[in-house]
C-alpha positions in Angstrom: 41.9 -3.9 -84.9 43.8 -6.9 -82.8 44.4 -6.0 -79.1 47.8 -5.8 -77.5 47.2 -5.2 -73.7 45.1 -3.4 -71.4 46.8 -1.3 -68.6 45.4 -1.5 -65.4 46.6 1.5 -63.6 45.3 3.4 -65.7 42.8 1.6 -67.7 44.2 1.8 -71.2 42.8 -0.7 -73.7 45.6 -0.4 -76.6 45.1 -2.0 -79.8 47.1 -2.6 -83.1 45.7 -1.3 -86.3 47.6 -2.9 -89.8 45.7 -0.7 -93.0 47.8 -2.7 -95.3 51.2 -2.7 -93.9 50.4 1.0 -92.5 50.6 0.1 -88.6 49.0 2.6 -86.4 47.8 2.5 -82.9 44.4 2.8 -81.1 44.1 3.8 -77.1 41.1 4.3 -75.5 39.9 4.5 -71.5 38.4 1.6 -70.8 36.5 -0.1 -67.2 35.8 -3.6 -68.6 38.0 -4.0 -71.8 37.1 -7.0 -73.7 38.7 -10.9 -72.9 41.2 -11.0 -75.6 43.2 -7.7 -73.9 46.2 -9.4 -71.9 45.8 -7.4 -68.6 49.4 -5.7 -67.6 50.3 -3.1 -64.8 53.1 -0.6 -66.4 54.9 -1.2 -62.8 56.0 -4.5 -64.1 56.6 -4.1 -67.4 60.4 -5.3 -68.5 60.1 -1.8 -70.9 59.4 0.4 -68.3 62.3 -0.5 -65.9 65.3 0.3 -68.6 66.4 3.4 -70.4 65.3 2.6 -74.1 66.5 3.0 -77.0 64.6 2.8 -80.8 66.8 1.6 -83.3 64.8 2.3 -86.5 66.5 0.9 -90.3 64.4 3.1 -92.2 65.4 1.2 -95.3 65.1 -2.5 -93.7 62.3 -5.0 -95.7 61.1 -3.2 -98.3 61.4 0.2 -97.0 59.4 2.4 -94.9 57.7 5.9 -96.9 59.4 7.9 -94.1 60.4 7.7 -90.6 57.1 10.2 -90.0 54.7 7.4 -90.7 56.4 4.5 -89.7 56.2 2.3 -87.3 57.5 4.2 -84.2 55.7 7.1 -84.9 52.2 5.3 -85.5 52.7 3.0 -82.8 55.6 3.4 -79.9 55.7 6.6 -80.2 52.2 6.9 -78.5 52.1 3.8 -76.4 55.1 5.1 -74.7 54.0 8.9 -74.1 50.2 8.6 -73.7 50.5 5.0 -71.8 53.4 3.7 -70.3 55.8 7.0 -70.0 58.7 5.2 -71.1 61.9 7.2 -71.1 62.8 6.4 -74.7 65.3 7.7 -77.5 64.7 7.5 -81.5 67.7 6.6 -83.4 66.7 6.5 -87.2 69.4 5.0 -89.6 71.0 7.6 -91.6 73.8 5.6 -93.2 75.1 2.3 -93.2 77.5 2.6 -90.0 74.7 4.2 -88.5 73.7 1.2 -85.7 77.0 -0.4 -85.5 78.4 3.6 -84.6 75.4 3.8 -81.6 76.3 0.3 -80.2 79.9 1.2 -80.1 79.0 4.4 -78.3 76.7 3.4 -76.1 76.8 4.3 -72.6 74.7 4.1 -69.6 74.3 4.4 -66.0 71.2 2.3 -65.8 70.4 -0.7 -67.4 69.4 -0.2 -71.1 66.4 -1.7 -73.5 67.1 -1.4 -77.5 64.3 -1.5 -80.1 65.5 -2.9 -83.0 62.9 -2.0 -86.0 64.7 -4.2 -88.5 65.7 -7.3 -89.8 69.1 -9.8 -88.7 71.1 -7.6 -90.5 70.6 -4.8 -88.2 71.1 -6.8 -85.6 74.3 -8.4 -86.6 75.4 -4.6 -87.0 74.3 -3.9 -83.4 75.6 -6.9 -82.0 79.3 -6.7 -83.6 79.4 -3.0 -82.5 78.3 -3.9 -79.3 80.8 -6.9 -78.7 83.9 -3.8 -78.9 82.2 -1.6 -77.2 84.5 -0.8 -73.6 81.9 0.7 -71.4 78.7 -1.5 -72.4 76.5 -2.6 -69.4 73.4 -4.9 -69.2 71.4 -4.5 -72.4 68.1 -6.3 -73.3 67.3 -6.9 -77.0 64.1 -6.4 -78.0 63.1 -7.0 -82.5 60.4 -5.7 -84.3 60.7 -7.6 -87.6 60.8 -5.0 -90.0 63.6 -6.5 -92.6 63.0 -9.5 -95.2 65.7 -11.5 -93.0 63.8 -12.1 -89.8 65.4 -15.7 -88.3 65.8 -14.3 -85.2 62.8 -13.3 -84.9 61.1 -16.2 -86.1 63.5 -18.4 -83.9 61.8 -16.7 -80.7 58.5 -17.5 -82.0 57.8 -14.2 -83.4 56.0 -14.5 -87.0 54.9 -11.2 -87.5 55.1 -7.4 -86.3 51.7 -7.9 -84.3 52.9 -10.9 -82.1 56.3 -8.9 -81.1 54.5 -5.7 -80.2 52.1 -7.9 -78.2 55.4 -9.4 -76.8 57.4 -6.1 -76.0 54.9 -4.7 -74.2 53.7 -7.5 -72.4 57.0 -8.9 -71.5 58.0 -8.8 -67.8 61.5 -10.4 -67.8 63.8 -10.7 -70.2 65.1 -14.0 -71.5 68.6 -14.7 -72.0 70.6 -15.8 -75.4 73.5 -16.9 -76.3 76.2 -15.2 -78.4 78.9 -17.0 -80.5 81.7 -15.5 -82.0 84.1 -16.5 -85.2 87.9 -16.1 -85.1 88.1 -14.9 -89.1 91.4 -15.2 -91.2 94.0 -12.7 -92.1 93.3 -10.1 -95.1 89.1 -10.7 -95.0 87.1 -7.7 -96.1 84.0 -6.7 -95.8 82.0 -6.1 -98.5 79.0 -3.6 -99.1 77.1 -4.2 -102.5 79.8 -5.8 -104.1 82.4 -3.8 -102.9 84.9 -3.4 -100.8 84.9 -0.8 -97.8 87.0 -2.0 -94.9 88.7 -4.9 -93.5 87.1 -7.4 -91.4 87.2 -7.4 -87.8 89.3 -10.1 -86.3 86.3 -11.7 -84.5 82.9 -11.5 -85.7 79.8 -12.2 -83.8 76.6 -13.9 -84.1 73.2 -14.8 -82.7 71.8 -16.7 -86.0 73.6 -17.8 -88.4 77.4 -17.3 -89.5 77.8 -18.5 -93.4 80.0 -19.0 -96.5 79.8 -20.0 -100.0 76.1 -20.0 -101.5 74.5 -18.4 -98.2 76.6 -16.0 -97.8 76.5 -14.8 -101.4 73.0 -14.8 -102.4 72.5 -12.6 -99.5 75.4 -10.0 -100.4 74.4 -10.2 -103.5 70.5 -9.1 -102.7 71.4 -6.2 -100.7 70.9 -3.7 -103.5 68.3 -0.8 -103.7 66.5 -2.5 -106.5 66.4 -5.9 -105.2 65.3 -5.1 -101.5 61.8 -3.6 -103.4 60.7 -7.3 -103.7 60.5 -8.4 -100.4 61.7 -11.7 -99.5 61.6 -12.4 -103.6 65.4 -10.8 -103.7 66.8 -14.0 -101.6 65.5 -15.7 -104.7 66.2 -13.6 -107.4 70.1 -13.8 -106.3 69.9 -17.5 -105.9 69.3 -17.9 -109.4 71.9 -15.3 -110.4 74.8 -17.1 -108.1 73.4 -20.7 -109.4 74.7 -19.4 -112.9 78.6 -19.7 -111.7 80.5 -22.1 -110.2 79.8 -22.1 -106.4 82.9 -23.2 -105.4 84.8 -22.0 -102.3 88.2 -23.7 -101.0 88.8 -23.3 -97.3 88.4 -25.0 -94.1 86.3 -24.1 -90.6 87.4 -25.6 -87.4 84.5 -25.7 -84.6 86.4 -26.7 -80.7 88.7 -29.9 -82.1 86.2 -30.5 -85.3 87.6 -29.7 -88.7 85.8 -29.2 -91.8 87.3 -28.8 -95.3 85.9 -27.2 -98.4 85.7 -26.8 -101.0 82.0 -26.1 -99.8 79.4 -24.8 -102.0 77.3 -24.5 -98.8 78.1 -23.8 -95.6 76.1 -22.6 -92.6 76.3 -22.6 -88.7 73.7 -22.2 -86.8 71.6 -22.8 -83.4 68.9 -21.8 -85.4 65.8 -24.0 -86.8 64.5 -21.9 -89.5 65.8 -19.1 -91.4 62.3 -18.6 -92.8 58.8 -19.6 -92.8 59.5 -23.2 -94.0 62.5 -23.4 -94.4 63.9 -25.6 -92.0 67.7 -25.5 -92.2 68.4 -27.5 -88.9 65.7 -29.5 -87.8 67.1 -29.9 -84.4 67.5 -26.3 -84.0 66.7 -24.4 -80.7 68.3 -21.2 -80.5 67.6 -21.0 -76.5 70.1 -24.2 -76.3 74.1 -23.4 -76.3 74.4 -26.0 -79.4 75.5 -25.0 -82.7 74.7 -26.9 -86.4 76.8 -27.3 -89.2 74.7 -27.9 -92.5 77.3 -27.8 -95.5 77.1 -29.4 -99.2 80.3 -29.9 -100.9 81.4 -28.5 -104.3 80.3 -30.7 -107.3 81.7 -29.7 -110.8 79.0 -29.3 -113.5 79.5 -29.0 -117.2 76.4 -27.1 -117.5 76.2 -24.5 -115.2 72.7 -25.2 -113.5 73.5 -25.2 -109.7 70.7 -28.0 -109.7 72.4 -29.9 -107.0 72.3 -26.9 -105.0 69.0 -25.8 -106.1 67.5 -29.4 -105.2 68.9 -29.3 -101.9 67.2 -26.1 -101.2 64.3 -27.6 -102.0 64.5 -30.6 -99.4 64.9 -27.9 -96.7 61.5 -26.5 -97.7 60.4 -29.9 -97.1 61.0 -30.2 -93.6 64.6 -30.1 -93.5 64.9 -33.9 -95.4 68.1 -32.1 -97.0 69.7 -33.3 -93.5 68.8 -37.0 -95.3 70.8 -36.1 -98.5 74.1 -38.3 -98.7 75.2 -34.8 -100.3 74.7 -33.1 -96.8 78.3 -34.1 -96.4 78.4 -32.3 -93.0 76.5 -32.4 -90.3 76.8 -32.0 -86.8 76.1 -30.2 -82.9 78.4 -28.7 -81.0 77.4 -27.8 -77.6 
């Protein structure tokens, strides 16, 4: 049982139960709650001054059993009712338009808080719908990493679900951060599990990380019912399935009066440091900075298709980011 805060109006000592990835909550009254409670009055709570919204992807990480026993019900659900009486709303995915349809329709008198149980998917889906939205207002952003792609998360110093419940609800302000958006070209699609369903947006937004070539793919490509059952495992198991074919992509990205041309087998920009537990993709990375890295490896031709450039690369980013030391790092740069 790991504390998460103690209320002092009305003496609640709250506490954060994980039975094997089955989160529930514990409140109790309490006078003299123990020393590692972080004492907060629900009068200056960030949480309790918005209207709030819970954004729940059911199917984000590996899945959740149900909504019923998930993490809103075991956890926010009661917190907000019993503790804090926080106006809320529960949104649970029901399709895969279903978060980028709320942040399109989202309106408000007030300012607004949204819980996002998910991973950087979901929130690229909430952010894009959000960015076309006509009526939007102030909105604070708030992630419980429930998804196998959590950079966001981990680029605000969050590492598990524990450390951003302790955070949500302990939070007074929030903290600004910056969006960047990417003029796309003509006739782009999207694509959902390998096909396509619509065309892409003229501008797309992002907080983490905009890709193409290799990145891109091997994501795509794990998206799938099957592979999302392994965890963090899928990123790998599509590597090694797009390291079978040539990973070569002709085309050129222009950042301000900077020019870049392919054909890239890489290609990422980021103000991120991580993407994962170590996997340092930028070293210089600080998302809270208005600077943006390009990290992209050129195509090399192979008579044996074995990707092992590519592979080896990946590698050096597991080892503290010396792939930025690779003569084969052919791009590199920050933008401010």
């Amino acid at each position: 049982m790991a504390p998460l805060f103690y209320e002092t109006s009305g003496q609640w000592a709250v506490s954060a139960i994980d039975d094997e990835g089955a989160w529930h909550v514990n409140i109790e009254k309490s006078e003299k709650p123990d020393a590692s409670y972080v004492a907060v009055s629900k009068d200056d709570l960030a949480i309790t001054k918005n209207h709030v919204y819970v954004v729940d992807s059911v199917k984000a990480g590996k899945g959740q059993t149900n909504a019923v026993d998930g993490v809103y019900s075991k956890v926010l659900k009661p917190i907000f009712q019993d503790v804090l009486q926080v106006d809320h709303e529960y949104l649970p995915t029901t399709s895969a338009e279903s978060i980028t349809q709320f942040a399109t329709s989202l309106r408000s008198d007030k300012p607004v808080t949204v819980i996002v149980l998910g991973g950087d998917t979901s929130v690229s889906e909430f952010v894009n719908g959000l960015a076309i939205n006509p009526s939007k207002g102030n909105v604070d952003l708030a992630v419980l990493p429930t998804g196998t792609g959590n950079a966001l998360a981990l680029s605000l110093g969050v590492n598990d679900l524990y450390t951003a419940l302790q955070k949500l609800f302990t939070a007074t302000s929030p903290k600004p951060l910056n969006l960047y958006s990417a003029s796309l070209p003509e006739r782009t699609k999207i694509l959902f599990r390998g096909k396509e369903v619509a065309d892409a947006p003229n501008q797309f937004y992002f907080l983490v990380v905009f890709s193409w070539a290799f990145h891109a793919s091997l994501v795509a490509d794990s998206d799938t019912e099957e592979l999302r059952q392994h965890g963090n495992e899928r990123f790998k198991i599509a590597a090694q399935k797009n390291l079978g074919r040539p990973q070569k992509y002709d085309g050129s990205v222009s950042i301000g009066s900077s020019k870049y041309d392919g054909p890239f087998s890489y290609l990422v920009i980021t103000p991120a440091q991580n993407f994962e537990p170590g996997f340092t993709i930028s070293p210089k990375g600080d998302i809270h900075e208005e600077s943006l890295y390009v990290v992209a490896v050129g195509y090399e031709h192979e008579e044996n298709l074995t990707g092992k450039y590519l592979y080896d690369i990946m590698l050096e980013a597991y080892d503290n980011g010396k792939h930025i030391e690779n003569p084969k790092v052919t791009k590199t740069g920050a933008f401010a």
